[in-house]
N, C-alpha and C positions, 0 to 999 in steps of 0.2 A: 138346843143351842148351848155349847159350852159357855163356863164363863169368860173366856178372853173373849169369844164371839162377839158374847153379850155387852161385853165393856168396848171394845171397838166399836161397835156397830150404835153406841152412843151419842144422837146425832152432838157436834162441835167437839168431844173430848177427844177424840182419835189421834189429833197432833200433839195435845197434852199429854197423852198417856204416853204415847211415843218419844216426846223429851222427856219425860218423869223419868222413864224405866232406861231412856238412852242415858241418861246425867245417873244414873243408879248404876249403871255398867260403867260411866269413865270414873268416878269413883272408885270402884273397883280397881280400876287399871291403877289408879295415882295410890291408892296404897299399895299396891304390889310393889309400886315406884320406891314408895317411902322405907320398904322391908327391904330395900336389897339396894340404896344408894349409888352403890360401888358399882354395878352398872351403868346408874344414870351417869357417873362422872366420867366413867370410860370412857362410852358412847360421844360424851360432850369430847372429851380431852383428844379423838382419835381423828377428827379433823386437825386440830390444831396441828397436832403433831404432824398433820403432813402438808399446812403450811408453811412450818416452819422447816420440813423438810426440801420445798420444791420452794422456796422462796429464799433459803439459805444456802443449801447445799448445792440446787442444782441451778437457782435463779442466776446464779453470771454466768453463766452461760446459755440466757435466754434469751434471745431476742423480742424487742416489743414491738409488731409493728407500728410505723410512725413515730418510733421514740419512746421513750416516757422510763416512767419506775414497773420492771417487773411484777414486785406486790402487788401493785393497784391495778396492774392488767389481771394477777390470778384471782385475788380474793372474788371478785363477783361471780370465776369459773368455782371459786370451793363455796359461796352460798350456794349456789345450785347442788352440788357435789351434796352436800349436806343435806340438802332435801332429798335427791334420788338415795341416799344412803339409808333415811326411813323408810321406803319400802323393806327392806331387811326385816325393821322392828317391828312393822304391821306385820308380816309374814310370819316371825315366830311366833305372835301373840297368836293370834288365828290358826295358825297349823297345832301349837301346843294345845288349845280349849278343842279344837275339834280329837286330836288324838285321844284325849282323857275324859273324853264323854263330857267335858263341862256346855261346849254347845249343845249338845244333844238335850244337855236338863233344861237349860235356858229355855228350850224348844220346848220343852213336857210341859213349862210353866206359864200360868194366867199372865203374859207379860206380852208387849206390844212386839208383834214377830221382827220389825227393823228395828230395835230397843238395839239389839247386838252390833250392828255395823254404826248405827249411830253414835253407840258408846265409844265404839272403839275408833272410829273416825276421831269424836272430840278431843280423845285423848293423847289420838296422835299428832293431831296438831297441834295441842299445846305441847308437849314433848319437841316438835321441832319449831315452834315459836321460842322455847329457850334454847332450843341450836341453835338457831340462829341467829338469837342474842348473844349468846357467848362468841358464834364466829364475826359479828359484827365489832364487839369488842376486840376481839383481837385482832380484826382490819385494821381499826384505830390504833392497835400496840405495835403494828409493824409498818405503816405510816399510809395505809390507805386511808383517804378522807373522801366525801362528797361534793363533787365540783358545783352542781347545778341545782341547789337550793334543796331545802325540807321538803317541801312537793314532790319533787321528782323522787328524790330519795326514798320517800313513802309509797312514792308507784313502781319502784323498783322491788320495793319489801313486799307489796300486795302481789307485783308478780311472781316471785319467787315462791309464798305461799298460797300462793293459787296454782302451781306446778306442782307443791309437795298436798295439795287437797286433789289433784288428778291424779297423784302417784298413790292416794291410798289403794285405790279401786284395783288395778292390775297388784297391788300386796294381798288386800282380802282375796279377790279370785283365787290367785296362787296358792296363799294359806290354805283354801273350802277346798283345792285339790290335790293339795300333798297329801303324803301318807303320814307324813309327821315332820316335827319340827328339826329332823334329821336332815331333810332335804332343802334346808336353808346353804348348805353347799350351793347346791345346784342354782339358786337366786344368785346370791354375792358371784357365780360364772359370770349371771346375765348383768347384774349391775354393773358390775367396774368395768365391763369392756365397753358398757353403752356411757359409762361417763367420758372413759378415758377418749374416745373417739367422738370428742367435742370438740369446741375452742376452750375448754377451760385450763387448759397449761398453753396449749401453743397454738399458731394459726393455720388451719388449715389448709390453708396455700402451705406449705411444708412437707404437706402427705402427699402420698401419691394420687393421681388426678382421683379416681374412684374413690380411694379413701377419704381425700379433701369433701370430693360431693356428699358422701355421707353424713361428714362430720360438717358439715353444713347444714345441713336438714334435718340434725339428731334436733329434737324440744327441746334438750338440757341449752343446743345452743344457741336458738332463737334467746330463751330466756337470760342467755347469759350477755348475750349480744346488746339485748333490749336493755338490761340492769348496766351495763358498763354503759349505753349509752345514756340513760337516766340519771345514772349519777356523776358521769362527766370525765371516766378514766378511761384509761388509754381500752381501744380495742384494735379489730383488724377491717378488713377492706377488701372483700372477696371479689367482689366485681360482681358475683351472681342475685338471682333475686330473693334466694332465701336472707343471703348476707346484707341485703339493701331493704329487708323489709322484715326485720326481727321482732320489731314492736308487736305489729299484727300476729305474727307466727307465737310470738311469746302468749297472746291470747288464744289464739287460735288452737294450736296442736294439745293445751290442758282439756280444751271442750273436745275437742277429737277421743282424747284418751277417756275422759268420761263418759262420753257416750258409751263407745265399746265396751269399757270396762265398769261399769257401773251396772247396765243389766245383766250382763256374763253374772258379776256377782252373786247379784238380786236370783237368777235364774238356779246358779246353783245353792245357794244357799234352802232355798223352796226344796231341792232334789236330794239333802243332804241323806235323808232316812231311806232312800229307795235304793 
């Protein structure tokens, strides 16, 4: 029996060793953080910038429907935004330790075999719990507020990161089957078309029929639907039953994408040496 064998197979330690060695890998992640800042601020600053782009630049000329201030109809489309945008950063972390052998040692070593995706999950959450503080922030700096109380407001923020906890699974997969952190092109293709073809700039009744249906049924827009209605800003009015029943979908479609993509992961991650 090797020794990782022998230490898992410890009867009650097996989820301690597994948060030990997982909190030893986001560590890991948060000083890489700390070595190279200028990323992290990037990364925060490049939503902004494109609130400030599509709320200034392009927002009189948007239409809200049922009225209202365009800010406050987008901002709850860029907190979503902001969450699918971390799939990106799961993806190069994962494709870069798989390219340079660093999974692979991970693998060679006495350490709990989910320590890896648990690290790297923690770390990306907290990574986008401060995006999302900073894009909340600057909701408040360009005059989005919360109509419908602290509650709601907080079932709005758990939905949103509980979209960006379903969105790590489809980054690690991706990462376990690139060939390298080269092929984050090829991601940023699938993200920004699956954002851009939301409600989070404009309302789907706009698109053409087929387009509109999609952009109906995208997760980004259940959730974004669900969070504008939670916290009491303007949104839209599709007539369909994705549009009339966003709440549930906002729960719903995170648990869809985890299931699928959570064993995918787990399955290849097991396959990585063969």
């Amino acid at each position: 029996m090797t020794l990782a064998s022998s230490v898992e197979t410890a009867g009650g330690g097996r989820l301690r060793w597994a948060l030990a060695d997982g909190w030893t890998l986001t560590r890991r992640a948060l000083r890489h953080w700390t070595r190279r800042p200028e990323q992290i601020v990037l990364a925060l600053l490049f939503p902004v910038m494109l609130v400030l782009m599509f709320g200034y630049l392009f927002g009189g000329q948007m239409a809200v429907p049922g009225g209202g201030s365009y800010r406050e109809f987008l901002m709850p489309g860029m907190f979503a935004m902001t969450m699918a945008f971390g799939v990106e950063t799961t993806f190069a972390a994962i494709a870069t330790d798989a390219s340079r052998g660093v999974t692979d040692r991970f693998r060679s070593l006495p350490m709990s075999s989910s320590a890896v995706v648990i690290g790297r999950g923690a770390a990306d959450m907290l990574n986008s719990a401060l995006g999302l503080a900073v894009m909340l922030v600057c909701g408040l700096a360009v005059g989005w507020r919360w109509h419908e109380g602290a509650g709601d407001a907080l079932a709005a923020v758990g939905l949103l990161m509980l979209l960006r906890f379903a969105l790590l699974w489809p980054g690690i997969y991706l990462g376990l089957i690139a060939k390298g952190p080269e092929a984050l092109v090829a991601v940023q293709v699938l993200v920004w078309p699956v954002g851009f073809l939301s409600s989070a700039f404009v309302d789907p009744a706009t698109m053409p029929d087929w387009l509109g249906a999609i952009a109906e049924w995208n997760p980004l827009s259940a959730t974004i639907g669900a969070a504008r209605e939670l916290f009491g800003t303007p949104g839209w009015e599709g007539g369909s039953w994705a549009a009339d029943h966003a709440l549930p979908l906002a729960i719903a479609w995170p648990l869809v994408l985890t299931a699928v993509f959570f064993p995918l992961s787990v399955r290849r991650y097991r396959r990585l040496s063969r």
